[in-house]
N, C-alpha and C positions, 0 to 999 in steps of 0.2 A: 550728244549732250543732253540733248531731252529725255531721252534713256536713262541715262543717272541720275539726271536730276530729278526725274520722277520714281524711278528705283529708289537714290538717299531718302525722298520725301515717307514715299511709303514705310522707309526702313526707322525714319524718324518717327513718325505718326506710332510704328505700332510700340516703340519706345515711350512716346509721352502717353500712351493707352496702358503701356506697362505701368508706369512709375504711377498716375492716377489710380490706379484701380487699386496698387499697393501698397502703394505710400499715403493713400487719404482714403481711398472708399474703405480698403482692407482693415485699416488702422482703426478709423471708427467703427466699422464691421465687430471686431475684436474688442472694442472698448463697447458697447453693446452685449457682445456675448460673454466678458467677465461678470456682468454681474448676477446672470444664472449663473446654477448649480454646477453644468458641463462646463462653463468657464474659469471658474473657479479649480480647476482638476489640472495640473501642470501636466499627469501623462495626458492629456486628451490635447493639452495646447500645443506638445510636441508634436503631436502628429502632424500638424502643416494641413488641415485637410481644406479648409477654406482658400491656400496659399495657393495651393496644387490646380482646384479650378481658377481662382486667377488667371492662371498662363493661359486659360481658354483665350481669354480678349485679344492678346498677342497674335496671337495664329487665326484666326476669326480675322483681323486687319488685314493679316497680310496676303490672307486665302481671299477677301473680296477685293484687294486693292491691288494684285496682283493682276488683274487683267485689266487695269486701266492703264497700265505700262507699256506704253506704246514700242511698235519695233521689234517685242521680243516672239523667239521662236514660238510657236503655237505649244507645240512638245512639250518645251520648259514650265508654261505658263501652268499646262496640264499636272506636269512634276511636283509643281512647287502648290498647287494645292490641293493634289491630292495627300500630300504629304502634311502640309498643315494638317488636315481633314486625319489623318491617321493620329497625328499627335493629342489631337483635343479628344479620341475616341481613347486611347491609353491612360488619357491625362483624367479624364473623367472615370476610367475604370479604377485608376489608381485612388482617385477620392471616394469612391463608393468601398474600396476594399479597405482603407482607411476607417472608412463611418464602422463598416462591418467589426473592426476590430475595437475600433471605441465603444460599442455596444456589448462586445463578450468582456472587456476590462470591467465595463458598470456593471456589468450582471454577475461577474466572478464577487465581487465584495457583497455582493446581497449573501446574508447569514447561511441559507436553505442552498445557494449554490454550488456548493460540494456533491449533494446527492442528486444534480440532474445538470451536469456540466455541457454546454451545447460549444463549448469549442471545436468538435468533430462537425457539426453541421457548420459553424460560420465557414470552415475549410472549403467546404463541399461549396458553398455560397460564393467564394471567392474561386474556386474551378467555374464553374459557370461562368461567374462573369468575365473574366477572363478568356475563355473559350469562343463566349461571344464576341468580347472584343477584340479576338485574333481575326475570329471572323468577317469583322468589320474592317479591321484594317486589309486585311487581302482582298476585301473587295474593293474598299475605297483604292488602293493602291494600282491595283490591276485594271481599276474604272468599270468592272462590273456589276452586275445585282448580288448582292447576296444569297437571294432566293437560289440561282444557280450554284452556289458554293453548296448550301442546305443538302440541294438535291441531290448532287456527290456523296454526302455524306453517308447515305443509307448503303451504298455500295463498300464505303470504306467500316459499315458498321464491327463487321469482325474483327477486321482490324483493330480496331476504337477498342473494339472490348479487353484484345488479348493487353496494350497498350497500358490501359488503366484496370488490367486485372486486380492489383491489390489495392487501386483507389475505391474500388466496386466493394469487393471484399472487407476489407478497415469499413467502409459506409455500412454493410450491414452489420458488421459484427460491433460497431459502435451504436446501431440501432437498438440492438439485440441488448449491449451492455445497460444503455440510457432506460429503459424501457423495464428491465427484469430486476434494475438496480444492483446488480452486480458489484462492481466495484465502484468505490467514488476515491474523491480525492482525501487523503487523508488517511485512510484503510491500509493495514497492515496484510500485508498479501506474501503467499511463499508459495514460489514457484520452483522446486529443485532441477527440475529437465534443465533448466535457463540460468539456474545459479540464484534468482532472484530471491530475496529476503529481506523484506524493507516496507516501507510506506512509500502509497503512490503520491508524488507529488506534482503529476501533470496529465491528463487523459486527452491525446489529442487524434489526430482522425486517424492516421497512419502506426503511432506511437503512444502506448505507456510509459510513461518514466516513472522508475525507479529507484529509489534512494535507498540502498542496501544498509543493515547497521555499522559496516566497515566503511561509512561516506563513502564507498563508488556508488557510480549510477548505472543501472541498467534499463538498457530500450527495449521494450517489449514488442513485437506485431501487436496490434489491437485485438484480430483475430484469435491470437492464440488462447487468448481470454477465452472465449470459447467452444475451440477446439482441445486445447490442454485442459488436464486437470492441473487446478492449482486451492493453495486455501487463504481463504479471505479471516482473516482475526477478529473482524468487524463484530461479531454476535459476543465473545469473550469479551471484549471493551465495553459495546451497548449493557452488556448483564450484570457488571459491578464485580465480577470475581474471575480467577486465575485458577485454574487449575494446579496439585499438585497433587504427582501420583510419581511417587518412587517407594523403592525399597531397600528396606536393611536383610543384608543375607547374614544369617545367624550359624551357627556353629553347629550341627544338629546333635555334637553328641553333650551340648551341653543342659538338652532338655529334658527335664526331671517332673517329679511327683515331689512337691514340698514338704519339706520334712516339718518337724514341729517347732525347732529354730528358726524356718524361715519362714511358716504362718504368723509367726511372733513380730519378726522384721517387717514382713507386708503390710500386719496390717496397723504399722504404725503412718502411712502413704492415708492421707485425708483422700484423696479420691477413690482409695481403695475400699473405703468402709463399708457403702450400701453391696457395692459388690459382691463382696465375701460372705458379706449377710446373705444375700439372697442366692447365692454359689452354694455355701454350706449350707441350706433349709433342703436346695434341691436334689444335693447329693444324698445327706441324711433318709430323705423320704426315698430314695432308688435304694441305697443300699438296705437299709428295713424289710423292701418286698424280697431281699436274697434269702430271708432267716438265717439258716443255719450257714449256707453257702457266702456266706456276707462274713463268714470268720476270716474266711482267707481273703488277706489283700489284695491280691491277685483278680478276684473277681469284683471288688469294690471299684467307684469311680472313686476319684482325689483330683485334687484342685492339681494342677500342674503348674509350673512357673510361667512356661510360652503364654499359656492362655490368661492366666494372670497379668502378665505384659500386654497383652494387646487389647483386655480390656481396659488395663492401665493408661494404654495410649489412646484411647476414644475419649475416654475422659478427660483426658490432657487436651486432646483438640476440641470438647467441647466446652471447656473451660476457657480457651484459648480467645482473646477478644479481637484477633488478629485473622482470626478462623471464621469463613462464611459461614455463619448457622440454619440460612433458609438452605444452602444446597446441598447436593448430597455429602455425608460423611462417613468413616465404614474403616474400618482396619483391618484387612485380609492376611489370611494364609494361602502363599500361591505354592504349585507343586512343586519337592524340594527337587536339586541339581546338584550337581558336582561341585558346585561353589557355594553348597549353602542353600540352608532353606529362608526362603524368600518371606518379609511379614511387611506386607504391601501397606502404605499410608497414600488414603485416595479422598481429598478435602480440595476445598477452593478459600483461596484469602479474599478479602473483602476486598482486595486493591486487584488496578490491574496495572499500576505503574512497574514497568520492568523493574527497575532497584528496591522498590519495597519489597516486592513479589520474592526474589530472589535473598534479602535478608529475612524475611519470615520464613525462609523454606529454612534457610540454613541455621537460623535461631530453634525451629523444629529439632531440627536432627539435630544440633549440638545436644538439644538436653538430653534426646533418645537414646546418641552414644553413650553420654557420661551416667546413664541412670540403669541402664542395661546389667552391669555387676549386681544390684542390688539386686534382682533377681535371679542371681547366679547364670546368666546366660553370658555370650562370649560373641563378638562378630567375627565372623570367616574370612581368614584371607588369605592367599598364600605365603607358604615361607618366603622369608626375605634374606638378607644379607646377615639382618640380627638373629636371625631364629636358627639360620645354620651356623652361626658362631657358639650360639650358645649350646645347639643340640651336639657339636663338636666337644667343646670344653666339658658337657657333662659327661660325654663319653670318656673322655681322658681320664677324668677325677673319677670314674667308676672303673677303668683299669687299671688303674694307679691306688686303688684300697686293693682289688681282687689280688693286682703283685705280691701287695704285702701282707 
């Protein structure tokens, strides 16, 4: 009977140690820390972190008033607080690992936190501590030194390593990342090996997440960062402009020396005017030095339509207010192919929002398509369904007069 009675007593005590330390010290504790900054923050007050050492007192009670319980097995008494002793070394890890994560929340919302994200360290932070406190508890449990566990360790080092190979690995290559600035949060990144094509929206020690433009997400190794090549978009968004470089494949055998009809037509085109001016002084002056050999056309230069058009189109995108003017701009003829000779458009729009970007390219070529007749050129493409109907029908209607 004095067994239990001093057992309840203890089990009662560490009860009213509870409900004190919770229900009044904790309460005002917390009415206290609302009215800082970190109080004020409902994720930080969900974390329980103050809650969590509370339960220290509990276990503390029951770990010193445990041996004043008369009668009980010695074994037990050893059991019951070493075990306390294991709980408070958890329970303490668990609030430290707690703090650790309240600290990366405050510091993600600081403005500059994108380009030097230490989520990868708080991790590395909580392996430690954690390591330690497994530590701790196999010793407190076992009732030896820890010192002796320590010393084990250097034996079991290989092991450790192969174990936390890619903890080691994600730590440097997160180092490597933090450090050379590499990617941050935010940064449009494409990785094809991986599939990856998206903005990183989380850098953590083990894992990049990726939020592809199709919403799925992909998990990257840290590492691969890297070890793979991949391309960061980052320097196109910081620069103010987008890139476009395509081309229209043209019809080769639609390009001519313009006749005097269609010097009449061009140069009613305002963008056309200084051009022609300065086109026809330079031709004039070359064909002059032929004398006599300058009779024949054949040896004379002439303005051609192609080139005409794509001085056409420079002026067009220098006019253009939608067209980067500090970067490079340039209208090429690439080498022709089987589908057409190629007349490359290589500019940067002032934006770099996807949807603008992509109606300025395509407000571009709509006008390049529809303005292309005016200089008698043609775009290339292969027969279609309508082109062999029609190349059918005209054959009929030409064997059909030869019949008759």
């Amino acid at each position: 009977m004095d067994t239990l009675t001093k057992l309840g007593l203890l089990l009662l005590g560490a009860w009213i140690a509870n409900f004190v330390v919770k229900k009044i010290l904790l309460r005002g504790l917390l009415n206290l820390i609302s009215y800082t900054p970190v109080g004020k923050d409902r994720q930080a007050i969900e974390r329980n972190i103050v809650a969590r050492i509370a339960n220290v007192v509990p276990a503390l009670v029951i770990a010193f008033g445990i041996t004043s319980v008369p009668n009980l097995v010695e074994e037990l008494t050893i059991v019951v607080t070493n075990v306390c002793y294991a709980f408070i070394v958890i329970t303490i890890a668990r609030a430290i690992s707690g703090t650790l994560t309240i600290v990366n929340m405050l510091y993600e919302r600081q403005p500059d936190a994108h380009q030097r994200p230490i989520k990868g360290y708080i991790q590395v932070a909580k392996i430690v501590i954690y390591a330690v406190a497994a530590i701790l508890m196999i010793a407190v449990l076992i009732d030896k030194s820890p010192v002796i566990l320590l010393s084990g360790l250097g034996a079991m080092a290989a092991v450790l390593m192969l174990v936390f190979q890619d903890t080691l690995l994600s730590l440097v290559a997160s180092v490597q990342i933090t450090s050379n600035d590499i990617i941050r949060v935010g940064d449009w990144v494409e990785m094809p090996n991986l599939n990856a094509d998206g903005d990183v929206i989380d850098i953590a020690l083990h894992q990049v997440k990726v939020q592809n433009w199709d919403k799925t997400i992909t998990f990257i190794p840290t590492r691969r960062f890297i070890s793979d090549p991949f391309k960061n978009w980052r320097g196109m968004q910081e620069s103010g402009g987008r890139r476009i470089k395509r081309s229209l494949l043209l019809d080769q055998q639609s390009v001519h020396f313009l006749t005097e009809d269609e010097m009449k037509a061009v140069k009613r085109f305002r963008l056309l005017k200084d051009y022609l001016k300065d086109k026809q002084a330079e031709i004039d002056d070359w064909n002059q030095q032929l004398k006599d050999e300058g009779k024949e056309p054949v040896n004379t230069r002439r303005i051609t339509n192609i080139g005409t058009f794509r001085a056409y189109v420079k002026k067009y995108l220098e006019n253009n207010e939608r067209v980067h003017q500090e970067m490079t701009l340039m209208v090429r003829q690439l080498n022709p192919t089987s589908d057409g000779l190629p007349i490359e458009v290589y500019c940067f729009t002032n934006t770099t929002a996807w949807t603008e970007y992509e109606s300025i390219q395509s407000d571009i070529f709509d006008h390049l398509l529809a303005i292309l007749p005016e200089f008698g050129l043609r775009v290339f493409q292969h027969p279609s369904g309508v082109d062999m109907r029609e190349m059918t029908r005209n054959l009929h209607e030409t064997g059909t007069k030869d019949s008759s």
